[in-house]
N, C-alpha and C positions, 0 to 999 in steps of 0.2 A: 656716487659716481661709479666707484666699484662694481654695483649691482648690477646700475644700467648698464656698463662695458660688457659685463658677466653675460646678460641679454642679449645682447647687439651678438656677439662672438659666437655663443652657442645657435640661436637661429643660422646666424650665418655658414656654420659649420654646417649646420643641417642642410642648406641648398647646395653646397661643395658638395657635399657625400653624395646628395643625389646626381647632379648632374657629372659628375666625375667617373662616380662607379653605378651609376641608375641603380641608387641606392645600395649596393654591391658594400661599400664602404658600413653597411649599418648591418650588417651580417658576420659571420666566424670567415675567416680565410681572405680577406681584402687586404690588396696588394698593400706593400711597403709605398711605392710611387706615392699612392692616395693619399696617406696620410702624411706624407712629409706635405704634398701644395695644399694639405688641409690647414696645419702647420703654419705653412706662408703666408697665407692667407691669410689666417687670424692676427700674423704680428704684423703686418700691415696695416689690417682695422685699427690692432691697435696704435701703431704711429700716426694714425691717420687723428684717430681721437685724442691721443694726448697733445699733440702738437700745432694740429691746426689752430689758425689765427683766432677766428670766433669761433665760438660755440657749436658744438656740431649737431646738425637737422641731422636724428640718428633713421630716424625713417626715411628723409630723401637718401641719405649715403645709401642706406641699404639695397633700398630700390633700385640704385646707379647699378649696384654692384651686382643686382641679380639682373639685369638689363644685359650688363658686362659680358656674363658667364652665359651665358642662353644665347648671346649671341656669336660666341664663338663655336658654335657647334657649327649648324646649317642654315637654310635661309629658312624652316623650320621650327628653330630654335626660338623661343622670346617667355619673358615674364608677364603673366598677368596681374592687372590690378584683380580686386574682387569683383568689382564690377564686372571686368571683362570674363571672369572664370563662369561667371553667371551666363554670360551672353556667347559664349561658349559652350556651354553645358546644353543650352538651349539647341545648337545648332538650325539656329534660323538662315535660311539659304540666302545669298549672295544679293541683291541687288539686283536686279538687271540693267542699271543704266550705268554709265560714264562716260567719262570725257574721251574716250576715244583711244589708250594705250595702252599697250598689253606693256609691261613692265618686270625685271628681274633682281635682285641684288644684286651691288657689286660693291664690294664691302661697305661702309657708311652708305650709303643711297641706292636710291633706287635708278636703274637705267631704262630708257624708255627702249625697247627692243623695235616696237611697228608700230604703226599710225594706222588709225581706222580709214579708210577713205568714206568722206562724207560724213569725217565727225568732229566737232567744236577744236579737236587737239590739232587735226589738219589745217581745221579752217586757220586756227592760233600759230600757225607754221611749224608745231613742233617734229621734231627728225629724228629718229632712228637713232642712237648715241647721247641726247639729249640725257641731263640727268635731274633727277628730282632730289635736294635737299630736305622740306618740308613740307607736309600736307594740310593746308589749314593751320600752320601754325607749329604746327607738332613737329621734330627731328625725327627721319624715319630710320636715325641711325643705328637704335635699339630694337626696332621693329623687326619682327618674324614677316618673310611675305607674303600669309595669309593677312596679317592684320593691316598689313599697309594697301592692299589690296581690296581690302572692307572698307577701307578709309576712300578709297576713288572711288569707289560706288556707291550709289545711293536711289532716291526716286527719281524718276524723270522730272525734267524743269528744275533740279537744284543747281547748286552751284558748288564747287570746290576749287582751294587757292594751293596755289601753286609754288614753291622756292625752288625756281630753276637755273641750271648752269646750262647756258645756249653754246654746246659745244664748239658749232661752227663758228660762232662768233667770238668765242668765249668772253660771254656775257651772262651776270647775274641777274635776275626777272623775276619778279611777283607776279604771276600772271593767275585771275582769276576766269575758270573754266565750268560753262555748263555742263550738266549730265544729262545725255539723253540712250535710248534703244538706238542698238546698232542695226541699220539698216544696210548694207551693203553687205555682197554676197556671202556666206560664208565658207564658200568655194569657189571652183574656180575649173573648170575641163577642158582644157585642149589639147588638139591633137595636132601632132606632129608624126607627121609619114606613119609609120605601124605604133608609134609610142602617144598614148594617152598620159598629160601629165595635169597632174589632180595639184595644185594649187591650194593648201588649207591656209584659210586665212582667218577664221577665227573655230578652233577646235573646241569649244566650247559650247556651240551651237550644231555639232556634229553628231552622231549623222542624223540625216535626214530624209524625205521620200526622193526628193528630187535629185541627189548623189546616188540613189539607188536604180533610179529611171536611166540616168546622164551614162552610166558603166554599162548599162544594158546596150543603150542605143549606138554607145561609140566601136562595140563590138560588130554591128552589122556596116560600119562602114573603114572593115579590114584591122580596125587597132589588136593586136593580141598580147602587148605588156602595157603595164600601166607604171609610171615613175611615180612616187609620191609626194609634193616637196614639205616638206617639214620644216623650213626653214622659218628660226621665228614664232616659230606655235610651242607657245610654254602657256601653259596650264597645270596650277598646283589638283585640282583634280585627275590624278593619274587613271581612276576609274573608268574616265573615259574614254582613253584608250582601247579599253578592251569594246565599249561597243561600236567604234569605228571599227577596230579589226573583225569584228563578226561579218562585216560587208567581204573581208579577204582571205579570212580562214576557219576553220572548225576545233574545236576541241578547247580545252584547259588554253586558257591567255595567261595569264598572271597571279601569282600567287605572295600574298603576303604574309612575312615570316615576324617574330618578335625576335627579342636578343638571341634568344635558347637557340634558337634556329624552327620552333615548332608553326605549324602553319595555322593562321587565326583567318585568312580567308583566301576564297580563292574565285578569279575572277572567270569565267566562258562564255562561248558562243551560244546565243541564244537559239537561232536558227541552224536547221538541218544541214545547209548545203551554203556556201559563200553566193555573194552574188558576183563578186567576180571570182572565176580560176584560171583565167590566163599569167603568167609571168607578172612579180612585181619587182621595182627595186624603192631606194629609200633616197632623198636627198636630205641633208641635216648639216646644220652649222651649232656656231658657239649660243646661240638663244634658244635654239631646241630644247625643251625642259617640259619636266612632269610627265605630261599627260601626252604631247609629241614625242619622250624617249620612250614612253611606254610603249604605243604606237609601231616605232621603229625597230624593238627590241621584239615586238610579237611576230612584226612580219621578217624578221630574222630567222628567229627559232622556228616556228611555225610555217615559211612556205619559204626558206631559204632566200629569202632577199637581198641582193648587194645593196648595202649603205654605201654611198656615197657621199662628197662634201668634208666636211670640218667637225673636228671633235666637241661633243655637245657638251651640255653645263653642266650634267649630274647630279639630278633632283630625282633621288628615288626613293626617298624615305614619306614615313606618314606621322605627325605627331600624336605623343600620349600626355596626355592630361595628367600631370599631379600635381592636386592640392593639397597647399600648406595650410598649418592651424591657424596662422592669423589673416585666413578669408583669401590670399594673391594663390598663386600657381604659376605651376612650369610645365609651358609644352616644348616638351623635350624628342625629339627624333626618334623612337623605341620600336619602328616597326620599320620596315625595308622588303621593297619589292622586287621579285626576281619573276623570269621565266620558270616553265614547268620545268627546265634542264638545269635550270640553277645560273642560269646567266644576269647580269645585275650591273646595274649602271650610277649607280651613286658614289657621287664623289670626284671619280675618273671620266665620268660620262663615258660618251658612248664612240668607240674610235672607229671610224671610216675603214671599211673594206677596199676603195678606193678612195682615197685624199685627193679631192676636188675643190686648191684656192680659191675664194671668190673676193673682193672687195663690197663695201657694204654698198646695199642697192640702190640705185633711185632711178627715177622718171627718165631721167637724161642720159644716165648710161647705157648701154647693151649687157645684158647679164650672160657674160662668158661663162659662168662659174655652170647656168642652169644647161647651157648649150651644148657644152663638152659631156655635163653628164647626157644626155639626150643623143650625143653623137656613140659616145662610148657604149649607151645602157641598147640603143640600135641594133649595133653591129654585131652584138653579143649573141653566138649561138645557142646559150641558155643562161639564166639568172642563173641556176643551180652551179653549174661547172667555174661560172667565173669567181663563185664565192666561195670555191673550194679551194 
């Protein structure tokens, strides 16, 4: 019993030290802090093992526990089995089908942010605040939201089951859902008097030829700024980001740093000249994430944009892979994206230049929230001056 405790303890200490100090704690000079919650932690396990009623599954505890710690970092944060370290390593691309919602943390579960129009999760009624408990069975309260986000997708024609809390009703539901290819636009262009407002509604399928045609053509009929709305477009590929903004700017987009602060990549404009250079500004609320902060943070630094709207979620980190000796792994947060200025949205997210309330949207309301900006971004004698 000894031994095994002896086991249990010393791995366990080994995933503390990492995720505490990314590894910092297995080095000369690692703070006092570390070691005291290394400390805690192990006398824990140990009350945990001596005391507990039956016999203790020392692999499910452990699992709990690295489940625990990875998920208090980010929504980045999660333990892998071996299995998944494999299927990981691999990096085999996403899926293309689902039931139809783009989805965020918020603590234990996942929240449904938008509903596809024209897909199985609409047809099923689900709304905008709805929350998901478990995927198929599984609690996705340990889940990193890349993996929970693996887990909604799959090939077309499957199916995926659902443990929902029905907000508006507040109602619990089992609701099993098809996957299929999103067909319904993934933009959206209209104009309003001299303002073009670009509608992203699924950033993942962006850009495209036809966003590039629509900005060409709205220019010959008088528009000279374009509003962006951002709202709701969270995408953990923040990469993508930077090739929507090559449609809006030139030069260095985003650069990604490790702990040290040194730069491991960096992200640019592919093309010479933007295809649009009139005036932009940004709309953004609390779903904006990933790949829509990135987005909004390029057309900041890069062509002075006013943000607009609601303080966003704060998804700007990238996970790092480390594997432990008994096959599992931890991806842990290790890299974080900024602008070429050094400006950086993780955590605090991304705060409004002007704070534009909205309430959450639907069919049946008028959306004040997108109006005022439109009225405001209008009358404005330049992006540049108003964001100063």
């Amino acid at each position: 019993m000894r031994r095994s405790r002896l086991v249990l303890l010393t791995a366990s200490l080994v995933v503390v030290a990492f995720v505490l100090g990314s590894g910092a704690a297995l080095r000369a000079g690692a703070g006092e802090g570390t070691y005291k919650q290394m400390l805690v932690f192990s006398e824990v396990l140990s009350y945990v093992v001596d005391n507990y009623v039956d016999p203790v599954d020392q692999d499910r505890l452990m699992n709990g526990a690295y489940e625990g710690l990875l998920s208090g970092l980010d929504a980045h944060g999660a333990y892998l089995s071996a299995d998944q370290v494999e299927a990981w390593k691999k990096g085999s691309p996403l899926p293309g089908a689902d039931p139809g919602v783009a989805v965020l943390k918020s603590g234990p579960m996942l929240q449904v942010v938008s509903v596809a129009k024209g897909s199985p999760a609409q047809s099923a009624g689900l709304l905008a605040g709805d929350q998901i408990r478990k995927v198929d069975g599984r609690s996705v309260r340990q889940m990193s939201l890349d993996q929970a986000i693996r887990m909604l997708r799959g090939p077309a024609g499957t199916s995926v089951t659902l443990d929902l809390l029905r907000v508006k009703e507040l109602k619990r539901e089992n609701l099993t859902l098809a996957r299929a290819e999103r067909s319904d636009p993934p933009f959206v262009l209209d104009v309003d008097g001299t303002v073009g407002v670009l509608h992203v509604e699924d950033i993942d399928r962006l850009p495209n030829e036809a966003l590039e045609r629509e900005l060409a053509s709205v220019k010959d009929r008088g528009v000279d700024r374009v509003l962006v709305d951002l709202r709701d477009a969270a995408s953990v590929d923040t990469r993508r980001a930077a090739a929507i903004a090559d449609l809006f700017a030139s030069g260095e987009m985003l650069k990604l740093h490790d702990k040290s602060g040194k730069a491991v990549e960096t992200l640019g404009a592919k093309r010479a000249k933007p295809a649009w250079t009139g005036r932009v500004a940004v709309l953004v609320n609390g779903a904006t994430a990933g790949a829509g902060e990135g987005l909004a943070m390029i057309l900041k630094d890069r062509r002075k944009a006013v943000v607009y709207g609601d303080s966003t979620y704060g998804l700007g980190t990238e996970p790092k892979l480390i594997e432990l000796p008994e096959g599992g792994g931890l991806l842990i947060p290790g890299y974080i994206w900024e602008t070429p200025s050094g400006a950086g949205w993780n955590g605090e997210g991304i705060v409004p230049d002007r704070v534009m309330k909205g309430e959450v949207r639907s069919a049946d309301t008028e959306d004040e929230q997108l109006l005022h900006t439109i009225e405001d971004f209008a009358k404005s004698e330049s992006a540049t001056s108003k964001a100063a």
